[in-house]
C-alpha positions as CSV (number, residue, x, y, z in Angstrom):
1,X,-72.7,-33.5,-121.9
2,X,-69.9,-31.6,-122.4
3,X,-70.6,-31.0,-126.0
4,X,-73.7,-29.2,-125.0
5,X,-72.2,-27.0,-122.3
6,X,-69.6,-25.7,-125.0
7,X,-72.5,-25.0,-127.5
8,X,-74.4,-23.2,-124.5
9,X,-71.4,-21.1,-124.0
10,X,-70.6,-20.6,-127.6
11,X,-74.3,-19.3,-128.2
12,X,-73.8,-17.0,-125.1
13,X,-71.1,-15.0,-126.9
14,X,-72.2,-15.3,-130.3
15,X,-76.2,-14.0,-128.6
16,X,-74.9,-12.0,-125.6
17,X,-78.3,-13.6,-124.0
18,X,-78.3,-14.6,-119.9
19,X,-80.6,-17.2,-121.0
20,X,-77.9,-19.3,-122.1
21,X,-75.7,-18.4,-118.8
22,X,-78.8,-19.8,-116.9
23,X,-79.3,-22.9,-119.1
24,X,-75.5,-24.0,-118.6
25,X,-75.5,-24.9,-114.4
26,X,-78.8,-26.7,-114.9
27,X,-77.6,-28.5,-118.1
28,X,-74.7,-29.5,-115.3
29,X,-77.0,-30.4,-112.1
30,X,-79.7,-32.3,-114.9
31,X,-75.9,-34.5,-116.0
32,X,-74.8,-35.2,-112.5
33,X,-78.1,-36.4,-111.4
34,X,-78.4,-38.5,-114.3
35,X,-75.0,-40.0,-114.2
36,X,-73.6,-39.5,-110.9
37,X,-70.5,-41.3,-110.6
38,X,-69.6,-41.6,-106.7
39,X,-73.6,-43.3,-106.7
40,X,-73.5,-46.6,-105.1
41,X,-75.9,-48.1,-106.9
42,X,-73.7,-47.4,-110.6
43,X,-70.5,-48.6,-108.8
44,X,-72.0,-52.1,-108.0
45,X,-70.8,-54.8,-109.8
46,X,-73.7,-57.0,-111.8
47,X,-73.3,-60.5,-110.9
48,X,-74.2,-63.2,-113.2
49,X,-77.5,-63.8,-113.2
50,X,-78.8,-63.2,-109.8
51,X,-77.3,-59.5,-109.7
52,X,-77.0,-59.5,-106.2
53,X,-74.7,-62.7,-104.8
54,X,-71.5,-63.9,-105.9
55,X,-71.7,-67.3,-107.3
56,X,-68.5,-69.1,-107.1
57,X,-70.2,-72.3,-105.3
58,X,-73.6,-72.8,-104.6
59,X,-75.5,-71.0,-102.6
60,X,-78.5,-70.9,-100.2
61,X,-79.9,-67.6,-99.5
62,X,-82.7,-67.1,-96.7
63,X,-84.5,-63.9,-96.2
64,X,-85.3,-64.0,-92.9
65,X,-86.8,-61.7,-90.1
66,X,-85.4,-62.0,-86.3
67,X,-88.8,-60.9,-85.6
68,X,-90.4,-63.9,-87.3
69,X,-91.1,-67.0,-85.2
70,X,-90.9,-69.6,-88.3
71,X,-87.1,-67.9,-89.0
72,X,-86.5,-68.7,-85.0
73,X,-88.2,-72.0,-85.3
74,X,-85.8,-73.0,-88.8
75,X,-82.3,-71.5,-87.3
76,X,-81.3,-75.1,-85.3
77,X,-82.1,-76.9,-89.0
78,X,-79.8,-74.1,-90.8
79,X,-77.0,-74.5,-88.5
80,X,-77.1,-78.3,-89.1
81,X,-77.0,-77.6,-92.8
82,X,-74.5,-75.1,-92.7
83,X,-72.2,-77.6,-90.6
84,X,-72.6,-80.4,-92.7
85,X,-72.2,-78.4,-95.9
86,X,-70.5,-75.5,-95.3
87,X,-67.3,-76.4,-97.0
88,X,-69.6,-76.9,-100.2
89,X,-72.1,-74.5,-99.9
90,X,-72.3,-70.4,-99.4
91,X,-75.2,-69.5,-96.9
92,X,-76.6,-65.8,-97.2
93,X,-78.8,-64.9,-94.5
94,X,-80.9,-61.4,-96.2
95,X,-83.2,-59.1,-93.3
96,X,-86.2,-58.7,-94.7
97,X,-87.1,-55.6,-92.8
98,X,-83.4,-53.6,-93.6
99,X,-84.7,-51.2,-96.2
100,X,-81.5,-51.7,-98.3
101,X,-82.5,-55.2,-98.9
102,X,-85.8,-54.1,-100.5
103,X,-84.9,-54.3,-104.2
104,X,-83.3,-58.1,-103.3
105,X,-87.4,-58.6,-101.8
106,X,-88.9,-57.5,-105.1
107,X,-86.4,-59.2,-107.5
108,X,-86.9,-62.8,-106.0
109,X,-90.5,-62.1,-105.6
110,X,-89.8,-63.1,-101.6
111,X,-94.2,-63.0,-99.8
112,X,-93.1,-64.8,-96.6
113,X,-90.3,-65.2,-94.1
114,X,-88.5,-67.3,-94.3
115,X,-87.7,-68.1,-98.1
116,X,-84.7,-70.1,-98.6
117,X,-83.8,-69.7,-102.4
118,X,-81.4,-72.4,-103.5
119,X,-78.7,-71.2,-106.6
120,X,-76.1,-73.6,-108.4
121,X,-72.6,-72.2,-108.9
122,X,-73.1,-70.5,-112.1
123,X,-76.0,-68.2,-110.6
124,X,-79.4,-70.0,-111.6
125,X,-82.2,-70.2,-109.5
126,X,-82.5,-74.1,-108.5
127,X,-85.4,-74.4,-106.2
128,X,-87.0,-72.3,-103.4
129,X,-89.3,-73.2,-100.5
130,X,-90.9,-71.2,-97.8
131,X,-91.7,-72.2,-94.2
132,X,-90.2,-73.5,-91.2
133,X,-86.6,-75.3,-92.6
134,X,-86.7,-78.9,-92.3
135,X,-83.8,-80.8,-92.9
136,X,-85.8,-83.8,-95.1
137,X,-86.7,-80.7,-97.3
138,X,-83.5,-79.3,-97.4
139,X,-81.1,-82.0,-97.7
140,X,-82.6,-82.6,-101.3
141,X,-82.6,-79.4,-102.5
142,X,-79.1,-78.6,-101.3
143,X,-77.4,-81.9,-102.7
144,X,-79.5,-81.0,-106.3
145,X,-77.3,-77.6,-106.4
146,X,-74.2,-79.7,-105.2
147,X,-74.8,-81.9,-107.9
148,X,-75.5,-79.3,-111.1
């Protein structure tokens, strides 16, 4: 980007043409839109293969909705899990309604509250289930991602 701005300004004085004066600020604003670096988005770091979660153990992730009766409903069976695995296992509760949680929606392809989607350590999608949480459900699922 540089580059150009210098040949922008090089062709101003060889030309003497306010065209090129013009072209240089939008050459500029056209850079810093395209590679802003104070943008969030360019300063998150890529996990693995989720892109999202860091995998260091497995993981259960629920996207959720306080608003959803089924979410209410499953919360006693998480907290069981989450107490009888918690030393093993990460749990990541996601909103479904925050907007900033959209692009997480759309990735794991998430049509009902609640999903629980199930990751080993290294990042890979295990298993995934939606519906009320059930602990004979669950239990299985979560000792497979122990396990790999």
């Amino acid at each position: 980007m540089s580059l150009l701005i210098l040949i922008l300004v090089y062709l101003y004085f060889r030309y003497k043409s306010s065209a090129y004066l013009i072209l240089i600020p939008l050459v500029l604003l056209v850079g810093l839109a395209i590679s802003n670096p104070l943008d969030k988005k360019n300063n998150e770091i890529e996990i693995v293969a989720s892109g999202y979660f860091s995998f260091d153990k497995p993981t259960v992730v629920e996207f959720m909705s306080p608003t959803c009766m089924a979410c209410v409903a499953s919360r006693p069976t998480v907290s069981a899990m989450k107490e009888i695995y918690g030393d093993r296992v990460d749990f990541i509760e996601i909103d479904v309604r925050d907007t900033e949680n959209k692009d997480k929606i759309i990735k794991y392809k998430i049509r009902s509250t609640p999903t629980f989607v199930m990751f080993d350590s290294d990042g890979n999608e295990s298993s995934r289930f939606s519906g009320i949480a059930k602990s004979r459900i669950m239990q299985p699922n979560i000792d497979a991602i122990i396990s790999n």
